[in-house]
C-alpha positions as CSV (number, residue, x, y, z in Angstrom):
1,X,105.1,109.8,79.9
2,X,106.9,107.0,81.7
3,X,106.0,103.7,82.2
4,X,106.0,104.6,86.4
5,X,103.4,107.4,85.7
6,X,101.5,105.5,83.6
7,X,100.8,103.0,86.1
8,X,99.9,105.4,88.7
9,X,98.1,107.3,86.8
10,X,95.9,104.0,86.1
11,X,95.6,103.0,89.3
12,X,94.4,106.8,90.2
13,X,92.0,106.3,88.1
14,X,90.7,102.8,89.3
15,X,90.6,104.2,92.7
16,X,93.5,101.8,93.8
17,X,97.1,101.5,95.1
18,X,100.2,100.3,94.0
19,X,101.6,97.3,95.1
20,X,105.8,97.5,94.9
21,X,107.5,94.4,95.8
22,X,111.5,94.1,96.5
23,X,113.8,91.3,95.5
24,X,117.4,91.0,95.0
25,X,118.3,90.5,91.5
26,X,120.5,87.3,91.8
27,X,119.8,86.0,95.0
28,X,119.2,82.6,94.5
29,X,120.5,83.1,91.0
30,X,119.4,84.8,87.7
31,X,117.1,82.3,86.7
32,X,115.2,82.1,89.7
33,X,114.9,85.6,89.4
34,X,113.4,86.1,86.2
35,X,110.9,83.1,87.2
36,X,110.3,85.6,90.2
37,X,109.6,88.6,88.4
38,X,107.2,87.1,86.5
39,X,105.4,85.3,90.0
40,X,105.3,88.8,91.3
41,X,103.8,90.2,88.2
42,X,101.1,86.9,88.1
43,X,100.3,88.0,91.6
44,X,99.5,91.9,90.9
45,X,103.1,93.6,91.1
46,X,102.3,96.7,89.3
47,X,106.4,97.7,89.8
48,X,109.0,95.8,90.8
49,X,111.7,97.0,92.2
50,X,115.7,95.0,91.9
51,X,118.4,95.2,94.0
52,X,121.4,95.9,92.6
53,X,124.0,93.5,94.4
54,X,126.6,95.5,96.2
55,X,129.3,94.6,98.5
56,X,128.7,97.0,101.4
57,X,124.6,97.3,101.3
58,X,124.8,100.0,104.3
59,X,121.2,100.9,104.1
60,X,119.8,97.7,104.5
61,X,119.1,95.8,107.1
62,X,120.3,91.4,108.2
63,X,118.0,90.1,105.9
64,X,118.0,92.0,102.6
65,X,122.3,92.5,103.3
66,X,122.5,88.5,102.9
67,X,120.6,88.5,99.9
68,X,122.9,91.3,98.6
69,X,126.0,89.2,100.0
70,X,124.7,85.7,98.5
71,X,124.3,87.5,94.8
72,X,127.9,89.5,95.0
73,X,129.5,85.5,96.1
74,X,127.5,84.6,93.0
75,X,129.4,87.6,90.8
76,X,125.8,89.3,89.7
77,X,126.9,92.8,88.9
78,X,124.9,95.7,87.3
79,X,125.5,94.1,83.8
80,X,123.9,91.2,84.5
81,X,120.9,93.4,86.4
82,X,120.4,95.1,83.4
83,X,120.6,92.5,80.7
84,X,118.1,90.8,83.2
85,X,115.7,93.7,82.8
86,X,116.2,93.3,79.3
87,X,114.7,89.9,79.3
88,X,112.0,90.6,81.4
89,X,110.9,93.1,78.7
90,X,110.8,90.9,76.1
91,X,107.6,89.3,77.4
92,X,106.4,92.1,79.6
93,X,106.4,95.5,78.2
94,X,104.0,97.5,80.9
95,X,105.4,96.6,84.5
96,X,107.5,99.2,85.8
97,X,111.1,98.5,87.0
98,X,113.2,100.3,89.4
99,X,116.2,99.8,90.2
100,X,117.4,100.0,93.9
101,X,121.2,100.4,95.1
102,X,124.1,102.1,95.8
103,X,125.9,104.2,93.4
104,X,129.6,102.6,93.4
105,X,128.5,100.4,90.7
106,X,126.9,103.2,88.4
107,X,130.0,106.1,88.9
108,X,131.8,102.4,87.8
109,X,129.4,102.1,84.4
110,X,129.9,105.9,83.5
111,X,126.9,107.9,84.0
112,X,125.7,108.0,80.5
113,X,127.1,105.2,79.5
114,X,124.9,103.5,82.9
115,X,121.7,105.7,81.4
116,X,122.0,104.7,78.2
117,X,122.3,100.7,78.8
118,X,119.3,101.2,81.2
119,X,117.1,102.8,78.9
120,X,117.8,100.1,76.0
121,X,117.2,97.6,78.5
122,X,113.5,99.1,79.7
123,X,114.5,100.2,83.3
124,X,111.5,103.2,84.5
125,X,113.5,104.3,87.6
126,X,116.5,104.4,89.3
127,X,117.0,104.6,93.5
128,X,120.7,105.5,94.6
129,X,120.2,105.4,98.5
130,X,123.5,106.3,99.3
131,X,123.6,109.6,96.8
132,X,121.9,113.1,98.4
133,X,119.6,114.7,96.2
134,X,121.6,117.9,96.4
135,X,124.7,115.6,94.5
136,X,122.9,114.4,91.7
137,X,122.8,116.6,89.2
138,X,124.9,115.0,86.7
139,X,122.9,111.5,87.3
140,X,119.6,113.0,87.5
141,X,120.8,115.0,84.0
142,X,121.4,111.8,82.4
143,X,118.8,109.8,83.6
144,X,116.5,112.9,82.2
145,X,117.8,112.7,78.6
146,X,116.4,108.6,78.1
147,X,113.4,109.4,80.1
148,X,114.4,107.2,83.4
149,X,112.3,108.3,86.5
150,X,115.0,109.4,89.4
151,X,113.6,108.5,92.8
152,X,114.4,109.7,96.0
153,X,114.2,108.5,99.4
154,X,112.3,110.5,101.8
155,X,112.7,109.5,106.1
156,X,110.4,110.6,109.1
157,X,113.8,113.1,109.8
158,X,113.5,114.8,106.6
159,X,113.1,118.7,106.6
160,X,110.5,120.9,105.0
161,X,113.1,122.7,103.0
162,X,114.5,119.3,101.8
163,X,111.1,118.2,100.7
164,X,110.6,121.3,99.3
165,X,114.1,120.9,97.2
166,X,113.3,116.9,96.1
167,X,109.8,118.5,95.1
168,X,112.1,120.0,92.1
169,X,114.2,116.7,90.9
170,X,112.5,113.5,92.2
171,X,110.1,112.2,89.3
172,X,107.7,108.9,88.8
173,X,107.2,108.4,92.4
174,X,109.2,109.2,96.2
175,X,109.8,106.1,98.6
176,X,108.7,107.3,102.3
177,X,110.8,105.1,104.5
178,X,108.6,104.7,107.4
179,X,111.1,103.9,109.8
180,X,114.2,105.4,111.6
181,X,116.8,102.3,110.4
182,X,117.6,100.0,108.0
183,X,115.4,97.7,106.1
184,X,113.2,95.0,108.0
185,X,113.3,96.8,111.2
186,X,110.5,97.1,113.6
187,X,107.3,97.6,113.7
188,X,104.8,100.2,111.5
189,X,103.1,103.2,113.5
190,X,100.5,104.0,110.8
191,X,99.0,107.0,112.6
192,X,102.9,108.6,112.6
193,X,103.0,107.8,108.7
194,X,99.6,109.2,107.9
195,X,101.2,112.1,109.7
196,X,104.3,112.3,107.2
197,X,102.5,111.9,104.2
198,X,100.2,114.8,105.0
199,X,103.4,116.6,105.7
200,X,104.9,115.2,102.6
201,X,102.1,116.2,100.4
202,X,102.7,119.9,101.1
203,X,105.4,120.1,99.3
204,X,105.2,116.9,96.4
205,X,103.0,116.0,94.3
206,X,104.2,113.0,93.4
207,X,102.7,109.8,94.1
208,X,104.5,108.4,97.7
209,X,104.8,104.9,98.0
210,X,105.5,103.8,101.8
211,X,108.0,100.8,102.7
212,X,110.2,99.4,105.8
213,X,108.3,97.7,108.3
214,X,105.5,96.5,105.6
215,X,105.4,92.7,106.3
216,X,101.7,91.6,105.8
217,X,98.4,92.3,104.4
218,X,97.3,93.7,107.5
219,X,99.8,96.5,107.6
220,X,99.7,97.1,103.7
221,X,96.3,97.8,103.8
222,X,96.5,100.2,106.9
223,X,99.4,101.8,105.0
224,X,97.2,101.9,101.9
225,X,94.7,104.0,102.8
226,X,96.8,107.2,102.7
227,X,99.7,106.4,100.5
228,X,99.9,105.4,97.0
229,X,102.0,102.2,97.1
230,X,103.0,99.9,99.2
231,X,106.5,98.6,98.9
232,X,107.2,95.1,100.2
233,X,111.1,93.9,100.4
234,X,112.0,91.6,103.6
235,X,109.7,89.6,104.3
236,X,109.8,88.0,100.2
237,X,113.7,88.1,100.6
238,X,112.7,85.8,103.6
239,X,111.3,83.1,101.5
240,X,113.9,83.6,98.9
241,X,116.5,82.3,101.8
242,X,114.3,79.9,102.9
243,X,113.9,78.0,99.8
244,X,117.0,78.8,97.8
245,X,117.0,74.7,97.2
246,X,113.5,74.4,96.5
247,X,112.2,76.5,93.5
248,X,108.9,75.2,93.7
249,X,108.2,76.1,97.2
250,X,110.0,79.8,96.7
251,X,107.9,81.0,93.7
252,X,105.1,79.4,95.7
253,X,105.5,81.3,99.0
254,X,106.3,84.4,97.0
255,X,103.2,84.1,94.8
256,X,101.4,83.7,97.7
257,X,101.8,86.6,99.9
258,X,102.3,88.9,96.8
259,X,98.5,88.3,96.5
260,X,97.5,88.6,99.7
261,X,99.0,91.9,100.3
262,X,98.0,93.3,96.2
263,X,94.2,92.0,97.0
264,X,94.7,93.9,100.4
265,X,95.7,97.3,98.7
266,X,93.4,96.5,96.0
């Protein structure tokens, strides 16, 4: 069983949510990430999920695209990402990691070569947002043989016969992206995402963790009520700009929202 199910299968059984925050491994350096990770995970993180720096971050929106731009002008690549990970688990062996980005960097690792650093490092999951379900056999293959959770995005837009196919090769969790965009845009309709996930729950039975458009504990515990995590990315990259001089104040403001919206889902 993987580390992912194993925390939502926890948290079923509390009769809780997850709470999923997003960073940008690198942005403000390596260091500063690390002392992140662990302020997320002293704040109730149950997964975490790291950007992997790329130099074309299509997906997402200003504010998480700087952070990727800031860690490329820094050199982060997926080695350091990983051997990052691989700290991490040296104190911290039950928080789940995903990994979020684009797949240039892993077709540049070598598939196996990508799942087998990953999986000696402790990554749980991997997100490609730029690679369709129906093209990822061969990662998905892979990332099956070391027991690495693939996850798939799934939008308002998506079809009943393309949930139906991700039913058969997402595992650990799917990421419903509430919004029509990129990341950080607009504003949450809750009724229309309590709509999807009944929708989505037709066809998966995966636990759905919602993001986009999640930047408070007021909306993250709306959201909570009928998915199974909440996943929190801009509005933490936020501070991370903000205070990219002041440590102090960055792991503070980070800390301090992290709580507010884990007690709010909680």
């Amino acid at each position: 069983m993987s580390r992912i199910t194993t925390v939502f299968n926890q948290l079923s059984e509390a009769g809780t949510k997850a709470f999923i925050p997003f960073i940008t491994a690198g942005d403000s350096g390596l260091d500063n990430t690390y002392d992140l990770m662990q302020t997320l995970v002293d704040n109730g993180a149950d997964v975490i999920e790291l950007g992997v720096p790329f130099s074309d971050p299509m997906a997402d929106g200003p504010m998480i695209a700087k952070s990727h731009e800031r860690a490329v002008a820094d050199g982060v690549s997926l080695h350091d990402v990983l051997d990052l990970v691989k700290k991490f688990r040296q104190t911290n062996d039950t928080t789940a990691i995903v990994l979020m980005g684009y797949l240039n960097p892993i077709e540049v690792f070598g598939y196996q070569t990508f799942a087998d650093v990953a999986s000696e490092s402790g990554v749980d999951g991997v997100l490609v947002v730029d690679m369709p379900p129906e093209e990822a056999h061969d990662l998905k293959q892979r990332l099956d043989g070391v027991d690495i959770d693939f996850i798939f995005l799934v939008a308002p837009t998506t079809t009943n016969d393309r949930l139906e196919f991700l039913a058969n090769v997402a595992s650990g969790f799917v990421y419903f992206v509430s919004l029509k965009g990129v990341t950080g845009a607009g504003h949450i309709d809750v009724d229309a995402v309590n709509a999807n996930m009944a929708r989505i729950r037709q066809f998966i039975d995966l636990p759905v963790g919602v993001g986009f458009g999640i930047k408070d504990a007021a909306t993250a515990k709306a959201v909570s009520t009928a998915a199974d995590a909440v996943i929190v990315g801009s509005s933490l990259v936020s501070f991370i700009e903000q205070y990219a001089t002041d440590r102090d104040k960055m792991l503070t403001s980070v800390g301090a929202l992290s709580a507010e919206i884990s007690a709010a889902v909680k």
